[in-house]
N, C-alpha and C positions, 0 to 999 in steps of 0.2 A: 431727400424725401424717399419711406420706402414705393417699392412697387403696388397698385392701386391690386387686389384680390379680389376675384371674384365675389360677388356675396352668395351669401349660403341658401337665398330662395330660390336664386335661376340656375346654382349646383342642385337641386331637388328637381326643379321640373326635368330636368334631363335623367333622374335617377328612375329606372323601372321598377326599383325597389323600395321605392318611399312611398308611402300610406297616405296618398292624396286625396284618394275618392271615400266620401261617406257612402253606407250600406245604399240610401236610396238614389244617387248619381250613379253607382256602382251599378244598381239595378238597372236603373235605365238605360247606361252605355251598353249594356249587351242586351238588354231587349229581356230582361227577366222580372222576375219578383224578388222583392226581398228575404220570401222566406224561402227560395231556391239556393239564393246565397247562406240563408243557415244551413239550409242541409248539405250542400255541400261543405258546409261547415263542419259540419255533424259528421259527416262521411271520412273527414280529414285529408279532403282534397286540398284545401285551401284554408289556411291558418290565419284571418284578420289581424293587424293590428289592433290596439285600443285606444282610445284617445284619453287625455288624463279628466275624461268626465264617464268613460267605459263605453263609448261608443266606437263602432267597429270603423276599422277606416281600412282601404283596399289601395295596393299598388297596381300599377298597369301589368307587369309581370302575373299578377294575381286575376288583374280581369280577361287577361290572353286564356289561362289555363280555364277560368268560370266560363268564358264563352264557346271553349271546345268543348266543355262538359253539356252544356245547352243543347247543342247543336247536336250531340250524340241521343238526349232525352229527347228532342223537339225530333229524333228519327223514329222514337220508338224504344230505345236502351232505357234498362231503367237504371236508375240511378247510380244503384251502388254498385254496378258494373261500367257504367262510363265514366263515372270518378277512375275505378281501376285502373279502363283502357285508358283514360287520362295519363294516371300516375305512370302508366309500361311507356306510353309516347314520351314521355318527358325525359324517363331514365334512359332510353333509345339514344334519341338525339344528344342527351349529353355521352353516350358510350360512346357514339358517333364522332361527335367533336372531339373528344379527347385520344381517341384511334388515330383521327387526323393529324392531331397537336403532336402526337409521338411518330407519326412516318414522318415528318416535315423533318428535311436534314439540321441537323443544329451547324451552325455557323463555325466554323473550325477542328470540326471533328471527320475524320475520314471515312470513306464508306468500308474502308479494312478495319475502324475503330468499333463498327457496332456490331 
């Protein structure tokens, strides 16, 4: 008998990148409107999925970046500068990460090899 696989719906709930949230769940987990989420849309902060009826669906990864962008407008930023400072935070952190990933010693290579 093979080994029993996980099924593919509770491999989704675990993915930050699957399109789980419709535009108006979406709305309400961050405490926005719907047409905050078009404009940020518009802005090209955040690129929806579609659903195969062309409804916008949103991953958690999606709702993270939507509700820092909120939080920068609900300060006063208007928009098409806190998508920006969104878009600079985002690229930061992954420079960041990946600065990390390359000082980290690789596993049999010597410190006279790099």
């Amino acid at each position: 008998m093979p080994p029993e696989t996980p099924s593919h719906g509770t491999d989704r709930l675990d993915d930050d990148d699957y399109p789980a949230y419709t535009m108006g769940r979406a709305a309400e987990m961050i405490g926005a409107t719907p047409g905050f989420l078009r404009a940020i849309g518009e802005a090209r902060l955040i690129t929806p999925l579609r659903s195969e009826g062309g409804h916008r669906r949103y991953s958690r990864y999606q709702l993270r970046i939507a509700a820092r962008a909120r939080e920068l407008v609900d300060a006063g930023t208007p928009i098409d500068a806190a998508c920006r400072i969104v878009i600079l935070e985002d690229q930061l952190e992954e420079a960041l990460r990946l600065n990390e990933e390359l000082r980290r010693p690789v596993v049999g290579r010597s410190a006279a090899d790099s």
